[in-house]
GUZA-714976 format. One record per atom (N, C-alpha, C): x, y, z. Coordinates in pm, 1 decimal. Layout:
BEGIN
        x        y        z
        X        Y        Z
...
END
This chain:
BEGIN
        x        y        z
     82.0   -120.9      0.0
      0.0      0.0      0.0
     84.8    125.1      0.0
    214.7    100.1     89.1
    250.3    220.4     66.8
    333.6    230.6    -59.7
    387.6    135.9   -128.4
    465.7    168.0   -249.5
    351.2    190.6   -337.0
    248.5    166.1   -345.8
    172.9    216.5   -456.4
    133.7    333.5   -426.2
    114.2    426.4   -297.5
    118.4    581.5   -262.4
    272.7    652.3   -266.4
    351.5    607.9   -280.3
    492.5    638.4   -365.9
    482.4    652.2   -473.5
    469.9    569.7   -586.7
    438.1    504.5   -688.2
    336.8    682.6   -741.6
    208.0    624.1   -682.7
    132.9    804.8   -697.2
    222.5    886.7   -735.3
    255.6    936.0   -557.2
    308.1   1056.1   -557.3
    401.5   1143.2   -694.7
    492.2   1009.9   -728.2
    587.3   1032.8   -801.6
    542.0   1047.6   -964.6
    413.6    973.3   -985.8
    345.5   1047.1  -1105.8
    302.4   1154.6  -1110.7
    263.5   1206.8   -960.8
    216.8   1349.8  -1017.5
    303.8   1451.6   -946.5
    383.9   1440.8   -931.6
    512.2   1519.6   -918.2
    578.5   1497.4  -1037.3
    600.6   1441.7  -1129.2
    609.4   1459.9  -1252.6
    546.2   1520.9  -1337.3
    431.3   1474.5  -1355.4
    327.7   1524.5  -1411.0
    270.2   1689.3  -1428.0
    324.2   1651.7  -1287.2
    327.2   1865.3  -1244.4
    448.6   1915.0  -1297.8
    555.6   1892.8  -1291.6
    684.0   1931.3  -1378.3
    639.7   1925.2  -1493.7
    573.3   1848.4  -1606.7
    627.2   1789.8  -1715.7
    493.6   1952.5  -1784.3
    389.1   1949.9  -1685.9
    265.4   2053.7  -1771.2
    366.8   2183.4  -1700.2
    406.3   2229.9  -1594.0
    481.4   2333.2  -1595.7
    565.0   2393.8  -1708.2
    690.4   2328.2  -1748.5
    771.0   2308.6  -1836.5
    689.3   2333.3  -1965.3
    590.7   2276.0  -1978.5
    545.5   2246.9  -2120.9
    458.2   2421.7  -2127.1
    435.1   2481.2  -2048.9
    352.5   2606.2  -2006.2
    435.4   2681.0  -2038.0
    609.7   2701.4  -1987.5
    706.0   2793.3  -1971.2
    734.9   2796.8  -2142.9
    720.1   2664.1  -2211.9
    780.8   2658.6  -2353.1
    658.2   2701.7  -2432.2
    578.9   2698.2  -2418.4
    468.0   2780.6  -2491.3
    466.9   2952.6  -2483.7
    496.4   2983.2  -2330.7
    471.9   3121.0  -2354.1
    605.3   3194.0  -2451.9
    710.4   3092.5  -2422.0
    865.5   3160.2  -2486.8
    862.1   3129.2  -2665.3
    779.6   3015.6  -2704.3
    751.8   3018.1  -2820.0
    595.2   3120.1  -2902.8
    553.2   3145.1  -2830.8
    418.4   3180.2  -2860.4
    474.7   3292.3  -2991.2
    446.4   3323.2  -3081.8
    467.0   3439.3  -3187.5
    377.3   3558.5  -3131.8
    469.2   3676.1  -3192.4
    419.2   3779.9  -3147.4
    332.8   3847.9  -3263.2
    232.2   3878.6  -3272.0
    160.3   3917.9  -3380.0
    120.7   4058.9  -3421.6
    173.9   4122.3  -3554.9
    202.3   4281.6  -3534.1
     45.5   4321.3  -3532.8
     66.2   4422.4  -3478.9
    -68.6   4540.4  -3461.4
    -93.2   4595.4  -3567.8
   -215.1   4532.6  -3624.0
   -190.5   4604.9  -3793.8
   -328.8   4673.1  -3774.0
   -310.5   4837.2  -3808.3
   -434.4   4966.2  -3783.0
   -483.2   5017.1  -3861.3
   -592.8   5005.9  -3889.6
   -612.8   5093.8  -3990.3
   -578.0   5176.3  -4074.2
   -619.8   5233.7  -4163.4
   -549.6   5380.0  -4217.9
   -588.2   5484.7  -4156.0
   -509.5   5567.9  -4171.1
   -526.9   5708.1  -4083.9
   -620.7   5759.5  -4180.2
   -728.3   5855.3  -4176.0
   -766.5   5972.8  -4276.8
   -648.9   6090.2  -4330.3
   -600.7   6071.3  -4245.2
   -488.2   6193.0  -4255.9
   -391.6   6160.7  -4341.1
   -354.9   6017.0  -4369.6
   -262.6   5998.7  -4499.2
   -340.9   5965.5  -4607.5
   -488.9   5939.6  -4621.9
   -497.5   5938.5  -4737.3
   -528.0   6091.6  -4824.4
   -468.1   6075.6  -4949.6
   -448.6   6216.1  -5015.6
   -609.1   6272.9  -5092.4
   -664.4   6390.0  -5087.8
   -848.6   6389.9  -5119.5
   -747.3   6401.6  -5287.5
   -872.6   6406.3  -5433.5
   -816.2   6379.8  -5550.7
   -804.3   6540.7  -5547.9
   -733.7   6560.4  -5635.3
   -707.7   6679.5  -5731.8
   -798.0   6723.6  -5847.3
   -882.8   6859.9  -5753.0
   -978.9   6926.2  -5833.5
   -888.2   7051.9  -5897.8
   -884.9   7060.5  -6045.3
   -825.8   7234.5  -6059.4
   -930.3   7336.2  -6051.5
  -1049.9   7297.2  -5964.5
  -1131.4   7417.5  -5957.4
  -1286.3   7337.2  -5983.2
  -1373.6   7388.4  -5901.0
  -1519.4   7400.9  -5879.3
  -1570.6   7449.0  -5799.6
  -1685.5   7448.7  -5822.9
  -1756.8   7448.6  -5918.9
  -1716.4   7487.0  -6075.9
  -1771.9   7465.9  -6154.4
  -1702.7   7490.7  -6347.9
  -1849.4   7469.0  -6430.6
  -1805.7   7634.7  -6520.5
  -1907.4   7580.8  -6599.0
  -1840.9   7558.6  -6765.2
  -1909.9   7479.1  -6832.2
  -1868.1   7494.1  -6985.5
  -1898.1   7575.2  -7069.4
  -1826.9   7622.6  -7162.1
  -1937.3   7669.9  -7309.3
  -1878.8   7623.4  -7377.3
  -1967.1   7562.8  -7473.6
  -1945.6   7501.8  -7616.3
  -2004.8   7638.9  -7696.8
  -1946.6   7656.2  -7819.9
  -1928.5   7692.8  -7930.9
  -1836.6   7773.0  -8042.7
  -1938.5   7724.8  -8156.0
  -1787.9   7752.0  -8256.2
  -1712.2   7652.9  -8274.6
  -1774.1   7535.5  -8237.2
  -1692.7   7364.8  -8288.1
  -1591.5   7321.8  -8199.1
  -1597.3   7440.9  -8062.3
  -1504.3   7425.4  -7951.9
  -1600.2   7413.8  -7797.5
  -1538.0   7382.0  -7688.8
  -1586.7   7368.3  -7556.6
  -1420.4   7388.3  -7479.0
  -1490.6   7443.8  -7382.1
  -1391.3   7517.0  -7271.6
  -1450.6   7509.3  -7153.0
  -1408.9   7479.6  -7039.9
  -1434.8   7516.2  -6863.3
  -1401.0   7594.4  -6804.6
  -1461.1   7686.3  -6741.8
  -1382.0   7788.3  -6638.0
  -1518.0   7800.1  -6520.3
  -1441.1   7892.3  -6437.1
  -1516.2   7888.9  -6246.6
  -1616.3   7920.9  -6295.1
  -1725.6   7888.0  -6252.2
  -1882.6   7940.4  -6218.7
  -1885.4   8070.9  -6196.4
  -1816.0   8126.9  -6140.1
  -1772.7   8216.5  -6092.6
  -1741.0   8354.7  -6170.1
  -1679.2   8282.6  -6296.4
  -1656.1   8395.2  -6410.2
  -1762.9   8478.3  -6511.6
  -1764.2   8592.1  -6546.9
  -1873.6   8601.4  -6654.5
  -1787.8   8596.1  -6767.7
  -1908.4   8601.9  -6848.1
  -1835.1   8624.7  -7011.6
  -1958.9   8745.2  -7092.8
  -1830.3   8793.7  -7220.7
  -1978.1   8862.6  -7285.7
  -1932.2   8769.3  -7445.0
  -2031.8   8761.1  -7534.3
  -1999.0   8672.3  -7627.7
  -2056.5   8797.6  -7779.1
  -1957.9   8814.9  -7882.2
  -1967.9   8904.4  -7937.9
  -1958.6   8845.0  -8089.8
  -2086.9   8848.1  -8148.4
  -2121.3   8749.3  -8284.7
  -2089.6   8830.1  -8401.3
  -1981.0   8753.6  -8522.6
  -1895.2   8804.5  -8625.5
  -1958.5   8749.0  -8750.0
  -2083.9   8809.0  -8826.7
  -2132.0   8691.9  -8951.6
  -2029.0   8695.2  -9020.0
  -1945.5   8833.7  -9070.1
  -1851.4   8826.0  -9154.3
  -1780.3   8719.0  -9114.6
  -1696.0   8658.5  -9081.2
  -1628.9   8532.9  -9009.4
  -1668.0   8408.6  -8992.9
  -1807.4   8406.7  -8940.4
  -1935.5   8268.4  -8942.9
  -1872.9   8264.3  -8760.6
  -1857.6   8392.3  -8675.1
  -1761.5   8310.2  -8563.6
  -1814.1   8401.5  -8471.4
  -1719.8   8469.9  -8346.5
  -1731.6   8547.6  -8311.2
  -1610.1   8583.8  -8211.5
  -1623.6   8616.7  -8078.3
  -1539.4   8631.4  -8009.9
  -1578.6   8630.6  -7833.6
  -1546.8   8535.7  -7785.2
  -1619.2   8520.4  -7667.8
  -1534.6   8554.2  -7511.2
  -1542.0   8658.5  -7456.4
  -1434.7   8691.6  -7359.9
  -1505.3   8667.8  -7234.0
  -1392.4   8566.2  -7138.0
  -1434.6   8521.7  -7010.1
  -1359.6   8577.8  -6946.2
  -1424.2   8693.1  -6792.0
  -1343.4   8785.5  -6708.8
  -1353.8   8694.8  -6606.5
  -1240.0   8630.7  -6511.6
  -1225.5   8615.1  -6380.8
  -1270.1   8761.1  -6267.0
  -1222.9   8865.0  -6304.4
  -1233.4   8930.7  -6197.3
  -1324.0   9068.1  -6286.3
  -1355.0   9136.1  -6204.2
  -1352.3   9298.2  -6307.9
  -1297.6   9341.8  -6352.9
  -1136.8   9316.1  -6340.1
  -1056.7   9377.3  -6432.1
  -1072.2   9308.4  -6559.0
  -1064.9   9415.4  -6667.6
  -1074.8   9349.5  -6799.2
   -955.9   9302.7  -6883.0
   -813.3   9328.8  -6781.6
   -715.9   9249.2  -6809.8
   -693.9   9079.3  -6765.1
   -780.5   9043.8  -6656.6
   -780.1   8894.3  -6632.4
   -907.9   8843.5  -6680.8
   -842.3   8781.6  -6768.5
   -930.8   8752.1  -6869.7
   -916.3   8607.8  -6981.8
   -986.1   8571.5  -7036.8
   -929.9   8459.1  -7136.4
  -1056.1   8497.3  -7266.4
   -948.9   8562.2  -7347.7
  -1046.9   8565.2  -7465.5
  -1054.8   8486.2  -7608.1
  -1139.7   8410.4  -7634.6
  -1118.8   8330.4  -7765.1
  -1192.9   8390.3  -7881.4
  -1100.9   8401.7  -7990.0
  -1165.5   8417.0  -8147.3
  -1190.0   8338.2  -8216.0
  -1308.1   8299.4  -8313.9
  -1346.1   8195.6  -8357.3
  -1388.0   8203.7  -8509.4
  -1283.2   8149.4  -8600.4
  -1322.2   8233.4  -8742.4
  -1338.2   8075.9  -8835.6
  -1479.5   8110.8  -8918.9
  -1507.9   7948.5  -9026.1
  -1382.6   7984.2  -9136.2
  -1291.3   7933.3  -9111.8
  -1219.1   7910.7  -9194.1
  -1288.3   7887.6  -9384.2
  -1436.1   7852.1  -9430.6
  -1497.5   7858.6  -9545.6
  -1516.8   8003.3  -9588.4
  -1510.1   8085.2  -9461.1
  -1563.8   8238.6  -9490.3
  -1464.0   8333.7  -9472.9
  -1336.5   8262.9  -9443.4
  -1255.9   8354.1  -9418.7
  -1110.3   8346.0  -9552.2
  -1198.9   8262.4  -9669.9
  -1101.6   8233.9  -9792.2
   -990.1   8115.0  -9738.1
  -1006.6   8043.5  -9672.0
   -908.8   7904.2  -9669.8
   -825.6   7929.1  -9487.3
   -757.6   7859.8  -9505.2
   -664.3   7882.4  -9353.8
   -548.9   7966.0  -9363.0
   -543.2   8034.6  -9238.3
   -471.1   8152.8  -9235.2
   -329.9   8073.6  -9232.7
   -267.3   8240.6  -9245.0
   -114.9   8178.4  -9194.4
    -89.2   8225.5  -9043.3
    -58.9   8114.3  -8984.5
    -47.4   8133.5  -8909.0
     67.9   8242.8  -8827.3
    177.0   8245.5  -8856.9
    325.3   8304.2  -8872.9
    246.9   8440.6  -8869.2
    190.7   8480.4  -8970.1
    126.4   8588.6  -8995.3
     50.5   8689.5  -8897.7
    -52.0   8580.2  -8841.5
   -148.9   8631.6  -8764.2
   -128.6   8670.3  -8622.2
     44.8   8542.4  -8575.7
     66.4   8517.5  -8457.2
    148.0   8733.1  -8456.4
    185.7   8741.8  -8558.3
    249.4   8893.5  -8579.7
    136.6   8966.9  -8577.2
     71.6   9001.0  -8632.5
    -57.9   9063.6  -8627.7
    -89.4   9129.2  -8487.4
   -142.3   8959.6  -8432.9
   -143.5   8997.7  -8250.2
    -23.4   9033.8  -8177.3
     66.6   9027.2  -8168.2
    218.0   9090.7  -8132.9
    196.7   9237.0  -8141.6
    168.7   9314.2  -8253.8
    165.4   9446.2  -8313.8
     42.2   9496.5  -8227.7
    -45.1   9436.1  -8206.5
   -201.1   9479.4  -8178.9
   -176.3   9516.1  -7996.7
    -76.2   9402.4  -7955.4
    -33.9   9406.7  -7781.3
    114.3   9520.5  -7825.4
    183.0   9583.1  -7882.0
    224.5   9654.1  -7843.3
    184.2   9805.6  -7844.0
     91.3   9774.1  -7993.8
     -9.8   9944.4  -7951.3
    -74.0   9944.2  -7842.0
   -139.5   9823.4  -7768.6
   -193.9   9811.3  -7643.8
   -114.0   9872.1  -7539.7
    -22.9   9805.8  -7516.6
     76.3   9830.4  -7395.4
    187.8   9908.4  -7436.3
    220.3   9928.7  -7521.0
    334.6  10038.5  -7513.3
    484.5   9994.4  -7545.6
    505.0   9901.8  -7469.1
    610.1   9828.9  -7466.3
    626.1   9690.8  -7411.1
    683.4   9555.6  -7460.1
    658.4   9421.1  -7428.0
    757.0   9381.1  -7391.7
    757.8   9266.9  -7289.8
    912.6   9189.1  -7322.4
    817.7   9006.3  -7393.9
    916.5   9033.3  -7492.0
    856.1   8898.2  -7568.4
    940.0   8785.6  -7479.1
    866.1   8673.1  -7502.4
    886.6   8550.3  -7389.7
    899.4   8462.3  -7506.5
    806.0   8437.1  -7592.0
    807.0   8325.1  -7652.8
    711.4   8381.5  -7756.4
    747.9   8298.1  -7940.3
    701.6   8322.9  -8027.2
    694.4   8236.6  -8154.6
    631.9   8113.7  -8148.4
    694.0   7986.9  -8191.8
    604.0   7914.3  -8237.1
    636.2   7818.5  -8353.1
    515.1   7690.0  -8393.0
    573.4   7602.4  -8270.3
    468.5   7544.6  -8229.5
    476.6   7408.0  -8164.7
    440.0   7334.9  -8181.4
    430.7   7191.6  -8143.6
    391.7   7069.0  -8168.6
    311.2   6974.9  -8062.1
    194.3   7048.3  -8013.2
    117.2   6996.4  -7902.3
     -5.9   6988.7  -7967.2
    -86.2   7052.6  -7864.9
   -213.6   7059.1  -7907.2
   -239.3   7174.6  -7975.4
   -154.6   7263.6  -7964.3
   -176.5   7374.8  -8066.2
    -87.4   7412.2  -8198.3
    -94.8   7529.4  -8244.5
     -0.6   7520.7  -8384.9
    104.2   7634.2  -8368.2
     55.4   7714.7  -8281.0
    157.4   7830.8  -8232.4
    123.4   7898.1  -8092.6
    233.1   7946.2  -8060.6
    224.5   7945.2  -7940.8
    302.9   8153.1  -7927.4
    252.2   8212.1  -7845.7
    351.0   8332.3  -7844.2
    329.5   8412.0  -7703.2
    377.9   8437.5  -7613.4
    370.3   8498.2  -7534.5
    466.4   8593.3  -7453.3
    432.3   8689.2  -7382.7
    510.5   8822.7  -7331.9
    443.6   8871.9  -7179.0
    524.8   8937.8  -7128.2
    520.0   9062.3  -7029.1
    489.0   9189.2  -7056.9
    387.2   9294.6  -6957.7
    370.4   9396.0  -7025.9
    328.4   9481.1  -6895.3
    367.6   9600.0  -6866.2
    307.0   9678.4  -6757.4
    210.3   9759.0  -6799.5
    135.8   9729.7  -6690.9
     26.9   9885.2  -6689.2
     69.2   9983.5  -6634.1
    100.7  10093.4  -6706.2
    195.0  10236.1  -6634.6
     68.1  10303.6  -6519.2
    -65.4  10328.7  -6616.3
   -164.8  10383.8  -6509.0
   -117.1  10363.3  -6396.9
   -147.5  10189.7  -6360.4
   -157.7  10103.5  -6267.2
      2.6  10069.9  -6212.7
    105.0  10060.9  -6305.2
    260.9  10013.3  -6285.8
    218.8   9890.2  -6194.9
    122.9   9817.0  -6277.7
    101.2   9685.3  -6270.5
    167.2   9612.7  -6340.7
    205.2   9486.9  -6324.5
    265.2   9435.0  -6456.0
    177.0   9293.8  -6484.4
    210.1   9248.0  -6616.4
     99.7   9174.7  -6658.4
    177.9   9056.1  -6738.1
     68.6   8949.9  -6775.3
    123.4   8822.2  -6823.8
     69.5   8733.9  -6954.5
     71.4   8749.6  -7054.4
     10.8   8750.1  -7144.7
     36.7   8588.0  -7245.7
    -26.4   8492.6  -7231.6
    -29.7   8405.1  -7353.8
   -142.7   8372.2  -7442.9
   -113.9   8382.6  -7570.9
   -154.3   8362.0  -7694.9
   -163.2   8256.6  -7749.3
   -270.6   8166.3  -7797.4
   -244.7   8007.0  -7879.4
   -331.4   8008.7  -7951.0
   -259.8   7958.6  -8059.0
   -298.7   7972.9  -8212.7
   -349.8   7796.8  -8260.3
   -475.2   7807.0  -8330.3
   -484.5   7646.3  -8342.9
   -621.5   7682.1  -8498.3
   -551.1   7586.7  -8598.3
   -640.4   7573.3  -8704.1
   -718.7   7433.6  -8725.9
   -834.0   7375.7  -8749.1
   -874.0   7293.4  -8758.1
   -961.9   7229.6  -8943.3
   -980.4   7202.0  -8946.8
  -1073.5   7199.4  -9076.2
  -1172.6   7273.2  -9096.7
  -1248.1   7323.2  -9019.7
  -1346.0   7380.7  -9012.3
  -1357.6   7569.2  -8928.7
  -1214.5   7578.6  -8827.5
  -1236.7   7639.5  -8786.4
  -1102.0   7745.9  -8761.3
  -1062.0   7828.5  -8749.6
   -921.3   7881.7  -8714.4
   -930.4   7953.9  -8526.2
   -904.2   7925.9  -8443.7
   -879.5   7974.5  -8339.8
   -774.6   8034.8  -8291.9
   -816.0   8153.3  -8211.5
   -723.4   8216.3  -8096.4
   -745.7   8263.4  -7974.9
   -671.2   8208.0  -7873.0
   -713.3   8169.4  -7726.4
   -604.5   8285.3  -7679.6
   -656.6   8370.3  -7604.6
   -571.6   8476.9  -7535.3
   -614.1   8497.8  -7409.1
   -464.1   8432.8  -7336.8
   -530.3   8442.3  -7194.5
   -442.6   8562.5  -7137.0
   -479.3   8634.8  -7000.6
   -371.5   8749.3  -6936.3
   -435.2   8771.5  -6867.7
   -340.9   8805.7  -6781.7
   -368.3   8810.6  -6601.7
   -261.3   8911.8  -6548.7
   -298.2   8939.9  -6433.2
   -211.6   9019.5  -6406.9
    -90.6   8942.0  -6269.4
     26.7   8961.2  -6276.8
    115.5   8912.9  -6211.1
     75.4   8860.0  -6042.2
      1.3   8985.3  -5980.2
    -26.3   8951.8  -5845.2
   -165.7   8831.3  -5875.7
   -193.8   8843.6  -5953.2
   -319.1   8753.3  -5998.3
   -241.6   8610.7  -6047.8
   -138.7   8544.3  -6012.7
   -103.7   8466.7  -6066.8
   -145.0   8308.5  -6034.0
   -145.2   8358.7  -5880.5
   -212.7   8199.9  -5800.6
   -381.8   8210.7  -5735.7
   -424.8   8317.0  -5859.3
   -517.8   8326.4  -5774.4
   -637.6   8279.0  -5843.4
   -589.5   8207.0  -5972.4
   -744.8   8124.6  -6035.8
   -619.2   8026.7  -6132.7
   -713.6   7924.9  -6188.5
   -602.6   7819.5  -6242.7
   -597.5   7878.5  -6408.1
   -503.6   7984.3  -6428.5
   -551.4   8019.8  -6566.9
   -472.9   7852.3  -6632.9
   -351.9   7822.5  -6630.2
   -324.2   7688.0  -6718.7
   -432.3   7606.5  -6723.3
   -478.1   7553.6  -6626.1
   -583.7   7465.3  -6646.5
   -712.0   7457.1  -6703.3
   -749.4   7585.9  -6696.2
   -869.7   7653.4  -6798.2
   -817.6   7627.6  -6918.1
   -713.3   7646.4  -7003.5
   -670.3   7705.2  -7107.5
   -667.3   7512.4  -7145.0
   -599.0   7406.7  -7061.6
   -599.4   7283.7  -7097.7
   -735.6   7198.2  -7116.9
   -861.4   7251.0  -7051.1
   -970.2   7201.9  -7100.0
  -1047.4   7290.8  -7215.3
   -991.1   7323.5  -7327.9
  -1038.1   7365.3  -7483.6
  -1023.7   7253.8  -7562.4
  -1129.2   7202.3  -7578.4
  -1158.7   7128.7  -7705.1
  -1205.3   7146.2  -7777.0
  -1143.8   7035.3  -7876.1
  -1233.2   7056.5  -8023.8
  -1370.4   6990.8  -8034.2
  -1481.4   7016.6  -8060.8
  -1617.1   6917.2  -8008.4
  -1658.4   6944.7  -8147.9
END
């Protein structure tokens, strides 16, 4: 009797060692599992609007966007089949984006361009007085010429920023004249206006 209460004892005095041990090697093996959190709001980036509200106008075989915000007055040319449609950002009637729109059927074939881009050059220096030319060039984008300058307003000894783009189509000859004035530079998206003109 008593070696078989020996006998016991000594199984579960083992037994108690053997689940101890086996407890200590679990917690030292156990894997540690990373804390994986959500996303923050704060890193994700909102998309890239260049401006809205926007409204469109189509015409003249073209469409353009600018702020809701802007007016325009639109000034109809039969001689031409076109007209000329000027959109003011502000009251000043120097920030502005004005497009000409001529049927190339009524205007005897397609202009030259070289020509016309001079034309307007001559027309901005009786305007302003004096220019610094920036650029005056065919290009190879979406348009066919490209020309632009600097120009102060003495009244004002404002100074100003002026680009010109020249684009002929089959049907239509265009010129997109945008200008703003320098302190006006970050203060509406003129590039991005000027990149939604299509041909429709």
């Amino acid at each position: 009797m008593q070696i078989k209460t020996k006998r016991l004892l000594l199984l579960l005095v083992t037994a108690t060692s053997l689940l101890g041990n086996l407890a200590v090697g679990c917690e030292q093996q156990a894997p540690t599992m990373p804390l994986i959190l959500p996303p923050s709001e704060e890193t994700v980036a909102p998309p890239i609007i260049p401006f809205s509200p926007y409204s469109t106008y189509s015409h003249w075989g073209f469409s353009i966007s600018v702020p809701s915000s802007w007016s325009f007055v639109e000034t109809r040319n039969p001689e031409t089949g076109g007209g000329i449609i000027d959109l003011f950002a502000s009251s000043s009637a120097f920030n502005s984006l004005s497009i000409t729109a001529s049927s190339i059927e009524k205007t005897d074939g397609v202009p030259d361009i070289a020509v016309e881009a001079q034309r307007q050059l001559e027309k901005a220096q009786k305007l302003w007085g004096s220019i610094k030319l920036l650029d005056n060039q065919p290009v190879e984008d979406d348009w066919d010429w490209f020309l632009s300058f600097d120009s102060v307003l003495e009244s004002k000894n404002e100074k100003y920023h002026t680009e010109i783009y020249f684009k002929t189509t089959q049907s239509h000859f265009y010129i997109v004249q945008l200008s703003f004035a320098e302190a006006d530079r970050d203060a509406y998206p003129w590039k991005e206006v000027v990149e939604t003109f299509t041909i429709s």
